[in-house]
N, C-alpha and C positions, 0 to 999 in steps of 0.2 A: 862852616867850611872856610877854611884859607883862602888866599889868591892863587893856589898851585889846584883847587879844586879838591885836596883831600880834606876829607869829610874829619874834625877835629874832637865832636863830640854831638852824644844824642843822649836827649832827656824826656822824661814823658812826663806829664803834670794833669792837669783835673780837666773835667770839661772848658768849652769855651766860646760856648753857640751864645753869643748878647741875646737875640731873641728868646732863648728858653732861660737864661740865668740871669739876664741883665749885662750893660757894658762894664759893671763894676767887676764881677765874680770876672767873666768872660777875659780882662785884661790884667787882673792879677794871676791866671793863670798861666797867659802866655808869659807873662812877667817873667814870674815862679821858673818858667820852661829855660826862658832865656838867661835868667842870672844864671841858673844852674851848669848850661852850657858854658855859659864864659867861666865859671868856676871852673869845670871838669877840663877844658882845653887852656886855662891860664892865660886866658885872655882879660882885659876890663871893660866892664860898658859901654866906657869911652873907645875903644876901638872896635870898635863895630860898625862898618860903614851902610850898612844893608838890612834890613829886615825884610823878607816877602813870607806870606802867609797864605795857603790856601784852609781857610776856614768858615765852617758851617756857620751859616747865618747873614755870612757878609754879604750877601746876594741881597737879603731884603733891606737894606741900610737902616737896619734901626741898630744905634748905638754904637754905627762902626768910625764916625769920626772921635768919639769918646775915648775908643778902644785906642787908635791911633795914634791921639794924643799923650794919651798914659804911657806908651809905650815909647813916644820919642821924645819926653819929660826923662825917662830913664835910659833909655840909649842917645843920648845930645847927639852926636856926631852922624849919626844911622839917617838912610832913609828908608821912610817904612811904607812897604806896598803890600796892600791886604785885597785879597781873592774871595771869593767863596771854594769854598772843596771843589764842585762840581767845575768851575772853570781851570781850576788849578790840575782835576785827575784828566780834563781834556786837554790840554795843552803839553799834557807829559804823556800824551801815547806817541804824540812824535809824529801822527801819520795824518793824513787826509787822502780821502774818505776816513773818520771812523767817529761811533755812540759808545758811550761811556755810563754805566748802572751804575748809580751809587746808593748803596739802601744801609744805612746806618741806622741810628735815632728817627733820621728822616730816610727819603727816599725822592730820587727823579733822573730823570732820565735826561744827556746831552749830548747833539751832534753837532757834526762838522762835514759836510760834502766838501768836493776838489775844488769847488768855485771861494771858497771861506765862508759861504752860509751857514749860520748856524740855526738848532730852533731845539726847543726845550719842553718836556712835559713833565709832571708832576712837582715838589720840591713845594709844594703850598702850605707846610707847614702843619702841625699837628693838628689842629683843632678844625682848619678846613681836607686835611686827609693826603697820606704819604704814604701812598700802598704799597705794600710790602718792606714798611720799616718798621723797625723795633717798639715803636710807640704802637702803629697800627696794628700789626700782630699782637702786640700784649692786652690791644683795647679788645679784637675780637675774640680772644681767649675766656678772657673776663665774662663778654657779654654770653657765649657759649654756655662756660662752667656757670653760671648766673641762672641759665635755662635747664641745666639738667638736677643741677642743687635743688630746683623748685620742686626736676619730680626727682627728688632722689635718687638720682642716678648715682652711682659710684664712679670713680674717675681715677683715672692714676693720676691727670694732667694736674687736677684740681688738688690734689694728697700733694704733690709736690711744689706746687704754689704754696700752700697753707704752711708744708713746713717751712720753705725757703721763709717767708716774713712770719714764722711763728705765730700766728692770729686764728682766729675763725673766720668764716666767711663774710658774717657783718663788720668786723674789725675792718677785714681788708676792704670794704665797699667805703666804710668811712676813711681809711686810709686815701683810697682812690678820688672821694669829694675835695679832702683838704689840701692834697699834690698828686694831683696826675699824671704830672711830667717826671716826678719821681720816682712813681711805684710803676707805671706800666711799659715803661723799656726793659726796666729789669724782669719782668713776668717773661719778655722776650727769649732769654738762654732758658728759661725754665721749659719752655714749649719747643724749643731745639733739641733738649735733653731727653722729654718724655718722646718724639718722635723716633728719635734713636732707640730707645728703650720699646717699640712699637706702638705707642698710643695713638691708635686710628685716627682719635679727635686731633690730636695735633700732627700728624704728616695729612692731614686734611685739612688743616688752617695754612701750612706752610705750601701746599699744592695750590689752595686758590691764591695764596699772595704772591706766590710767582705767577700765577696767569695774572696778576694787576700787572706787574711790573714790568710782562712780556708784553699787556696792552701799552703800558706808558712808551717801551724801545718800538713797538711797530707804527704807533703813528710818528714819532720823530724820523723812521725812516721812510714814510709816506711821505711826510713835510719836506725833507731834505731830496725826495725819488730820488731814493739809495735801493730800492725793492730789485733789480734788475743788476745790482751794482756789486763790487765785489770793496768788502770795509773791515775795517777791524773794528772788532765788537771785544769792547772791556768792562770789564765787573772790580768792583771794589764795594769795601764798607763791611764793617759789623756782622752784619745779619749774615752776608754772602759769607763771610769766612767762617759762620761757628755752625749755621745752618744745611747739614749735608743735604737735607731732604728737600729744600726750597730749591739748591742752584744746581741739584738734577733736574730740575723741572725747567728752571728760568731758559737754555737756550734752546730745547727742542720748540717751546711754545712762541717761542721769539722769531720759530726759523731764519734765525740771522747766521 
C-alpha cells in the first residue's frame, strides 16, 4: 500500500506459522510474499517504510523475534510490527462489543467488550488441541476411519482420503507417525468434500466441531458478559470458508 492508501500489489506465498515450520521456513516466506510485492508494484526494499503482519503463531513467541529480524535485515528502512491473526482479524471488525472465530490450521476464539476487555479461548495449538480446526478435524477423521477399517466398515470418507495421498491405510498411519502436521490438515478439505458429497461420518465430524467451536465463542462471551449484549460476531479462516457443513452449524449453537 502507498501513502494515498491504494492497495499497490498482493501476493500469496507458503505457509508461515514459526511454531508449526520453524522461524526459518516461516520468515522466508513472508520474505518470498514481500520481495514479490515490491516487484509486482515497482517498488525496492529499501522503500518500504512499514511492515505489520498478522500471523499464526506470533501469539506464542516462539521464533517471532527471528522472524523479525530476517525481515528487517531485508527491508533496512521498514519497521516491522508483527501480530498474531487472531489479534490482527479483531482489531479489523472495527467495532466494540465484538468475537472474532478463527479456525484455520489452528483454531480460537477472541473478544472485545465496550469497556476494551478482552479474553480469549482456545488457540492452544495442535498437540494440546484447537477444536474445530483443520488439524483437529483431520486428527478425528483418522482416529474414526482407524475404528471402522478395524471392523471393516466401507467408507466413502476413507476411499477418498486414501486416494487423495495414494497409500493404504498403514502407509498413511506411518505417514501420520513421521509428520503430522503435514498430512492431517490436508485430510481436513478431504472430510469437507465427502460431507458435501453426503457422508454421514463426516457432516458428523464437522457437526461436533462446530459445537467445540460454539463452546470456545460462548465462554469468551460469559468472560466478557456480552450474553445480554448486543455484538458483532465474526468468522474467518480455512475451515469456515471451504466447510459449508460446519459454519451452518457454528452460529445457531453459538446463539450469538
Amino acid at each position: 500500500m502507498d501513502e494515498t492508501r491504494t492497495i499497490r500489489a498482493r501476493t500469496r506465498s507458503a505457509p508461515s506459522n514459526p511454531v508449526l515450520i520453524g522461524s526459518d521456513s516461516a520468515a522466508a516466506a513472508l520474505l518470498r510474499a514481500g520481495e514479490e510485492a515490491c516487484a509486482v508494484s515497482g517498488a525496492s526494499p529499501e522503500e518500504v517504510l512499514f511492515i505489520s503482519g498478522g500471523v499464526a503463531g506470533m501469539g506464542a513467541g516462539h521464533g517471532v523475534q527471528q522472524v523479525i529480524e530476517k525481515l528487517q535485515k531485508r527491508f533496512i528502512n521498514a519497521k516491522v510490527s508483527l501480530l498474531s491473526d487472531l489479534a490482527m482479524a479483531l482489531a479489523a471488525t472495527g467495532e466494540s462489543p465484538s468475537v472474532v472465530v478463527i479456525a484455520g490450521t489452528g483454531s480460537a476464539v477472541y473478544g472485545r467488550n465496550a469497556n476494551g476487555e478482552t479474553a480469549r479461548e482456545g488457540g492452544l495449538g495442535a498437540i494440546l488441541g484447537d477444536p474445530g480446526s483443520a488439524y483437529d478435524i483431520g486428527r478425528k477423521a483418522v482416529v474414526e476411519e482407524s475404528r471402522r477399517e478395524r471392523n471393516s466398515d466401507h467408507s466413502l470418507l476413507r476411499r477418498v482420503i486414501l486416494e487423495h495421498f495414494a497409500c493404504d491405510w498403514p502407509q498413511l498411519q506411518e505417514r501420520l507417525r513421521a509428520n503430522p502436521v503435514q498430512v492431517l490438515p490436508r485430510i481436513f478439505p478431504l472430510v469437507a468434500q465427502a460431507a458435501d458429497a453426503g457422508a454421514a461420518v463426516a457432516q458428523e465430524l464437522l457437526r461436533s466441531s462446530a459445537e467445540e467451536l460454539a463452546a470456545l465463542g460462548e465462554r469468551v462471551v460469559a468472560k466478557l458478559q456480552l450474553n445480554d449484549a448486543v455484538f458483532l460476531f465474526a468468522k474467518t479462516g480455512g475451515v469456515l470458508g471451504a466447510a459449508r457443513a460446519l459454519t451452518r452449524h457454528l452460529k445457531p449453537a453459538c446463539a450469538l
